[in-house]
C-alpha positions in Angstrom: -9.1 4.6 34.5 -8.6 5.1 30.6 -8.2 8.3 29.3 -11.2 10.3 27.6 -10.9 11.5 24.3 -12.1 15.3 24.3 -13.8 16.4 21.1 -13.6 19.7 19.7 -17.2 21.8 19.5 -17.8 25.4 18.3 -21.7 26.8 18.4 -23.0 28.6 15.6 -26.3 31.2 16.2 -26.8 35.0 16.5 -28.8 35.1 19.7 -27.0 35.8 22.3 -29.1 33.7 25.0 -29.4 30.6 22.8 -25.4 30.4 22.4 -25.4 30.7 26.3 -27.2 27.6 26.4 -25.4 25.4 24.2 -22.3 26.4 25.9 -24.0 25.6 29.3 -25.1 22.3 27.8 -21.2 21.4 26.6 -19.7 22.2 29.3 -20.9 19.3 31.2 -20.3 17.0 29.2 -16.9 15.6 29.9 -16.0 14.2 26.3 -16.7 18.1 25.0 -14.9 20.6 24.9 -15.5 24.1 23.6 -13.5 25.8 21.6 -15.4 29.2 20.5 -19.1 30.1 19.7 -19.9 32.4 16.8 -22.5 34.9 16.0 -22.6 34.2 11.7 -21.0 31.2 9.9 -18.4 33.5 8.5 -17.1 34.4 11.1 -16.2 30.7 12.4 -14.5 29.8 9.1 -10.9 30.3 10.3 -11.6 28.3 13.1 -12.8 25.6 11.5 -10.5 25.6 8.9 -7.2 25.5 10.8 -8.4 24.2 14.3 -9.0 20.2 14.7 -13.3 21.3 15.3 -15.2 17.9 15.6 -18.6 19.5 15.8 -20.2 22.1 14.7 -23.8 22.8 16.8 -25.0 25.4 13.9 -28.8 27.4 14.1 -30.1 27.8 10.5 -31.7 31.1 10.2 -28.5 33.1 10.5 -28.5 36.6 9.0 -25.8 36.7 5.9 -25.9 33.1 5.4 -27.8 31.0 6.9 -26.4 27.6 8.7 -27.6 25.4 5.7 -25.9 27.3 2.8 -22.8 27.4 4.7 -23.0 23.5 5.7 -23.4 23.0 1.7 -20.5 24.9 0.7 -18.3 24.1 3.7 -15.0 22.0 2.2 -13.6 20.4 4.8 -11.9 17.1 3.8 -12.9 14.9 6.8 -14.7 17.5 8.9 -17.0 18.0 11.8 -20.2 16.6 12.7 -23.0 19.0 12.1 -25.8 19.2 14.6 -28.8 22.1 13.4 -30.2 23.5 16.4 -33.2 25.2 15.3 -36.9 26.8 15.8 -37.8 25.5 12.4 -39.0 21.9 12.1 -39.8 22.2 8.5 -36.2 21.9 7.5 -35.4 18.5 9.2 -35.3 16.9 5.5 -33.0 19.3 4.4 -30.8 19.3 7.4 -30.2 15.0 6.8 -29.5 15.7 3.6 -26.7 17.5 3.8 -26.0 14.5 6.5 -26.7 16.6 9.6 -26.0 13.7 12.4 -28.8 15.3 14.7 -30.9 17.7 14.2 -32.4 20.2 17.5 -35.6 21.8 18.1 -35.1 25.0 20.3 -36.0 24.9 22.5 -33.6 22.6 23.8 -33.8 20.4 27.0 -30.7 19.3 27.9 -32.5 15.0 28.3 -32.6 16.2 24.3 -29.2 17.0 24.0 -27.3 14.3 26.1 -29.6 11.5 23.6 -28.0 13.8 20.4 -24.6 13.6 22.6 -24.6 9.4 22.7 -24.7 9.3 18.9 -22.4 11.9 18.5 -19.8 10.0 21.0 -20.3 7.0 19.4 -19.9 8.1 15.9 -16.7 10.2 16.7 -15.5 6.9 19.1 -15.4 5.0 16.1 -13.5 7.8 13.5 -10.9 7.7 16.8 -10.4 3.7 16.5 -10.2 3.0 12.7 -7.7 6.2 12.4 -5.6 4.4 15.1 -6.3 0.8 13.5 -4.8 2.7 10.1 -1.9 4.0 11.6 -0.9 0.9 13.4 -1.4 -1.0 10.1 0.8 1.1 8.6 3.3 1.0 10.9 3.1 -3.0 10.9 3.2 -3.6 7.1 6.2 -2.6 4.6 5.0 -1.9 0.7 5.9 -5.7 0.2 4.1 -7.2 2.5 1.2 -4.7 1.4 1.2 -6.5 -2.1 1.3 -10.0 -1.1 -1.9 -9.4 1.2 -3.9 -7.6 -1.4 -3.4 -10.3 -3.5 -4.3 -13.1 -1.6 -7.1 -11.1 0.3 -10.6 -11.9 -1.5 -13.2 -9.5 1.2 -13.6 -7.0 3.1 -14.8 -6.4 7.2 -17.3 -4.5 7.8 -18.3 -3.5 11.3 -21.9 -3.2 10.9 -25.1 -2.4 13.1 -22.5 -3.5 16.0 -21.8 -6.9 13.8 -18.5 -8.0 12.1 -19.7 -8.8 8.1 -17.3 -10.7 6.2 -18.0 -9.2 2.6 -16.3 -11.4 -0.1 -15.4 -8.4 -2.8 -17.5 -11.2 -5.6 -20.6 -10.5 -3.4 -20.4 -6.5 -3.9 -22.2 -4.6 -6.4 -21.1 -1.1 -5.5 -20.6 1.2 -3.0 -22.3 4.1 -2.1 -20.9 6.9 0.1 -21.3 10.0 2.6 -18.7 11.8 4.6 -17.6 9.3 6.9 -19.6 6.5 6.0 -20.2 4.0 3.3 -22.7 1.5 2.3 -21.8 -1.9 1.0 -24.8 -3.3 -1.8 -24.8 -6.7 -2.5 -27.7 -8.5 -4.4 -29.2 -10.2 -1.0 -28.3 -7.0 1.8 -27.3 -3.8 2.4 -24.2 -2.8 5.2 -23.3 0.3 6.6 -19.5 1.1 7.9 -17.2 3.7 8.7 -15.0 4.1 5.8 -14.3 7.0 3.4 -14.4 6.4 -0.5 -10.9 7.6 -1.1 -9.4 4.6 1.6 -11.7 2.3 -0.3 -10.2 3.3 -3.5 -6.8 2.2 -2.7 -7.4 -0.9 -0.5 -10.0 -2.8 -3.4 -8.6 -4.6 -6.1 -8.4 -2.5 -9.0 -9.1 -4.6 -11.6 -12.9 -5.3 -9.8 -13.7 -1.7 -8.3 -13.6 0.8 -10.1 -14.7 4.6 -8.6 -16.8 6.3 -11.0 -18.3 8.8 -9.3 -17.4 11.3 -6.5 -19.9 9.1 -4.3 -20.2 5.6 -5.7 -17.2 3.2 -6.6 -18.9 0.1 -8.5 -17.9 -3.3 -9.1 -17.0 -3.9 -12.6 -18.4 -7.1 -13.4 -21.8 -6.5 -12.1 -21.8 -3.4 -14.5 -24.7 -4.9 -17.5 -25.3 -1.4 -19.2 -24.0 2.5 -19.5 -26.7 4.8 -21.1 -25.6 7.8 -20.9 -24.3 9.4 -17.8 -25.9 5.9 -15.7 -24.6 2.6 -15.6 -26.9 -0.3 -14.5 -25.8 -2.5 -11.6 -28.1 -5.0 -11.0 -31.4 -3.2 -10.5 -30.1 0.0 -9.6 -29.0 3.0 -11.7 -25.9 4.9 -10.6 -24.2 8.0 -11.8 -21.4 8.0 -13.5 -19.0 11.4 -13.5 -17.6 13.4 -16.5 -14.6 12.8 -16.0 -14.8 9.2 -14.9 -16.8 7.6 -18.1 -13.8 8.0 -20.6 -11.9 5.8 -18.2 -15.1 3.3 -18.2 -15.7 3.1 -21.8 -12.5 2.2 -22.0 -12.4 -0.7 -19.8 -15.4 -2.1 -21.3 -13.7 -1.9 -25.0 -10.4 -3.1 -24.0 -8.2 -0.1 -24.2 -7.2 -0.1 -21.3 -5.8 -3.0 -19.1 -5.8 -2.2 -15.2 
């Protein structure tokens, strides 16, 4: 038998009985295991911020602050899943927004929960393989080797709706990204992958990609136009930053050689 990854889950809600129930819920599960449950977001902070917490199951109308505002303003490089559990159905659009990976309706039944539990195993299953995957890589290549393979490298893999894509970097027209994931635009497709921008950042070639905004790194040769604080890509429009657009202007007049 392999052994099972256990993931870290704290519960966020100020009734009493409803915090009773999650717990009851996570503790048979055998891939959970739970850490704490709070009765305000500020009071789960420390935890959060200095234990390894994978998810966070988080009501919304919280008194202080409610689970939303402090999902917006929580700064965790890399952090949990968030799962709303709530009584309020009218802010589902707001909870995927600030990419929520399942969102509850109290109340709960636990059929509910185990289906938001498959997607949250999967998603965390695969975080738990490309971290490995990264540190076996670098354990396997020196700096030199490194170089040569960039070099001669000319796409990218992307796992991909449970399919292996073989993205040549020529075919990309920029890339979009949220938390743990990324989406790859090309002029025919669309792929979604687990990646993070700032590993993306490092491992394309720099003198194609370039990452002008905290959320987008774009493919300089497919840029036609910058108007403003937008550059064109194709059809779409994508933001560029403040600080970023010095750095782009100056690509595009030859100031500065990559």
């Amino acid at each position: 038998m392999t052994y099972q990854e256990k993931y870290n889950c704290i519960v966020i809600d100020d009734e009493y009985l409803a915090r009773k129930l999650m717990a009851d819920y996570i503790s048979k599960i055998p891939q959970f295991n739970l850490v704490d449950s709070f009765d305000t977001p500020m009071t789960a902070i420390n935890t959060i911020s200095h234990g390894d917490i994978d998810v966070i199951f988080t009501d919304i109308e919280i008194p202080d602050m409610s689970g939303m505002d402090f999902i917006k303003n929580l700064m965790v490089p890399h952090g949990p899943l968030i799962v709303f559990v709530t009584a309020y159905p009218q802010y589902a659009v707001q909870g995927f927004e600030v990419n929520a990976v399942e969102y509850l309706l109290k109340p709960v039944s636990f059929p509910r929960f185990v289906k938001a539990v498959n997607k949250i195993i999967t998603i965390l299953s695969y975080k738990q393989k490309f971290k490995k995957l990264e540190a076996s890589q670098s354990e396997k290549d020196n700096p030199a080797d490194k170089e040569n393979h960039n070099k001669e490298k000319d796409f990218i893999i992307v796992k991909s709706d449970r399919k292996m894509v073989k993205l040549k970097y020529n075919d990309i027209l920029y890339i979009e990204g949220a938390l743990e994931y990324v989406t790859f635009y090309t002029p025919e497709a669309k792929y979604m992958g687990l990646f993070s921008l700032r590993k993306l950042e490092k491992e394309l070639p720099v003198k194609k990609f370039m990452r002008i905004h905290k959320s987008y790194i774009v493919a300089l040769n497919k840029i036609t136009e910058i108007n403003g604080n937008r550059v064109k890509v194709g059809s779409n429009d994508i933001p560029v930053s403040k600080t970023m657009k010095p750095k782009l202007l100056n690509y595009f007049s030859g100031e500065n050689d990559q």
